[in-house]
C-alpha beads as a LAMMPS data file, in Angstrom:
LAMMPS data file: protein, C-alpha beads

68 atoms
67 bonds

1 atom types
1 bond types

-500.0 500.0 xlo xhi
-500.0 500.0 ylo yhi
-500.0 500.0 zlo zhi

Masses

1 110.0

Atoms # bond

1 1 1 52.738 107.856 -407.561
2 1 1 56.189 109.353 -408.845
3 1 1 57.907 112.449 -407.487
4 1 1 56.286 114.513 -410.266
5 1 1 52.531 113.741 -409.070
6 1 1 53.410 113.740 -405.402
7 1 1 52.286 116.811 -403.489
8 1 1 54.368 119.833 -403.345
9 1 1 57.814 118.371 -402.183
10 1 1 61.267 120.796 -401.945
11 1 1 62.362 119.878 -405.397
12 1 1 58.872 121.567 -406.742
13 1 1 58.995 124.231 -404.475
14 1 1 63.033 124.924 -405.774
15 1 1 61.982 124.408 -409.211
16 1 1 58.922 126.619 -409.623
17 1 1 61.461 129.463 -407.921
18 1 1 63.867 129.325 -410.406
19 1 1 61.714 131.146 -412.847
20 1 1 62.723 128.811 -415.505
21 1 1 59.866 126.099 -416.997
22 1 1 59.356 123.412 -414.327
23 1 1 58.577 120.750 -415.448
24 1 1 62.460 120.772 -417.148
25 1 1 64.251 121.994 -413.862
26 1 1 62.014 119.235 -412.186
27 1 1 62.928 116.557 -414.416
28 1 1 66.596 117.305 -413.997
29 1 1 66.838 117.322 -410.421
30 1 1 64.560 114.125 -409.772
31 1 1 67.370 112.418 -412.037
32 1 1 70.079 113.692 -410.049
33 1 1 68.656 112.695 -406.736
34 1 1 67.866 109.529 -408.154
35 1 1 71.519 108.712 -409.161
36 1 1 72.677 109.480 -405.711
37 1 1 70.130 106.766 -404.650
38 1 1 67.912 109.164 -402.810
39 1 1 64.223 109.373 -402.946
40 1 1 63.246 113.093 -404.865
41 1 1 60.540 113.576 -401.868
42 1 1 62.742 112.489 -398.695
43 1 1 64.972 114.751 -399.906
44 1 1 66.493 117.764 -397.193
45 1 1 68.295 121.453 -398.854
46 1 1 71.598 120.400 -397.337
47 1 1 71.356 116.853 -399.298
48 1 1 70.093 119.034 -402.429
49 1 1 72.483 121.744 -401.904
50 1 1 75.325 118.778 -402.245
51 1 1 73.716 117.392 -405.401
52 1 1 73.527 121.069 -407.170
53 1 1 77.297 121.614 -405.552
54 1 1 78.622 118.548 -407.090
55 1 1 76.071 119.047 -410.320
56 1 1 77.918 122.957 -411.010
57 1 1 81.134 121.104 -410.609
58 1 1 80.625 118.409 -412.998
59 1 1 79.358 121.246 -415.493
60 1 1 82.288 123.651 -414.969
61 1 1 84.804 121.258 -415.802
62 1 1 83.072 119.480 -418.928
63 1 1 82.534 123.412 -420.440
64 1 1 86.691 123.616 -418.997
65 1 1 87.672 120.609 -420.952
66 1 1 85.631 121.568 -424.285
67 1 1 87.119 125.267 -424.208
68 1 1 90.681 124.016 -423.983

Bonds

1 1 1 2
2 1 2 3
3 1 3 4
4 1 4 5
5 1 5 6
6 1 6 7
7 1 7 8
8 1 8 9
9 1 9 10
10 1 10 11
11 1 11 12
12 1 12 13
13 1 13 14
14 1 14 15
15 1 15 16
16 1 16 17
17 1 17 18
18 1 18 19
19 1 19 20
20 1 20 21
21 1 21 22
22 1 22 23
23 1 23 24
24 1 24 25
25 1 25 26
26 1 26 27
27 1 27 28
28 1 28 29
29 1 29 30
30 1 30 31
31 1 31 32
32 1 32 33
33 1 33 34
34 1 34 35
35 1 35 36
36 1 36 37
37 1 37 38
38 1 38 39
39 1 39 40
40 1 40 41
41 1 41 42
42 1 42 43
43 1 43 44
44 1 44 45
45 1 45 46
46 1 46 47
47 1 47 48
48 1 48 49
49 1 49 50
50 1 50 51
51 1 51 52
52 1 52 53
53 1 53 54
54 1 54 55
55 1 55 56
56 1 56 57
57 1 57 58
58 1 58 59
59 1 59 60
60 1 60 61
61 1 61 62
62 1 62 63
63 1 63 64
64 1 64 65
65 1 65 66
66 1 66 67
67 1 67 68
């Protein structure tokens, strides 16, 4: 069972809020938890709120860079 099939864990409960579709926001954030080598349903909103800090960041600067 993958984090997509696995009951209602904080990264389906966050992605169904967004109002966008969820299975995309979903997708996304499994793969960023997964590159910080964290298991999607272990995860905690302070570890999550880290991930999306870092995630805006990363964005930000690429859209910075492409501007200049």
């Amino acid at each position: 069972m993958d984090a997509m099939d696995a009951p209602p864990n904080l990264i389906q409960k966050i992605s169904f809020a967004t109002g966008l579709p969820p299975y995309l926001v979903q997708r996304e954030l499994v793969k960023l938890v997964s590159d910080h080598g964290l298991n999607p349903n272990d995860l905690t909103l302070d570890l999550l709120r880290d991930i999306l800090a870092n995630y805006l960041q990363d964005i930000l600067l690429a859209a910075k860079t492409q501007f200049e």
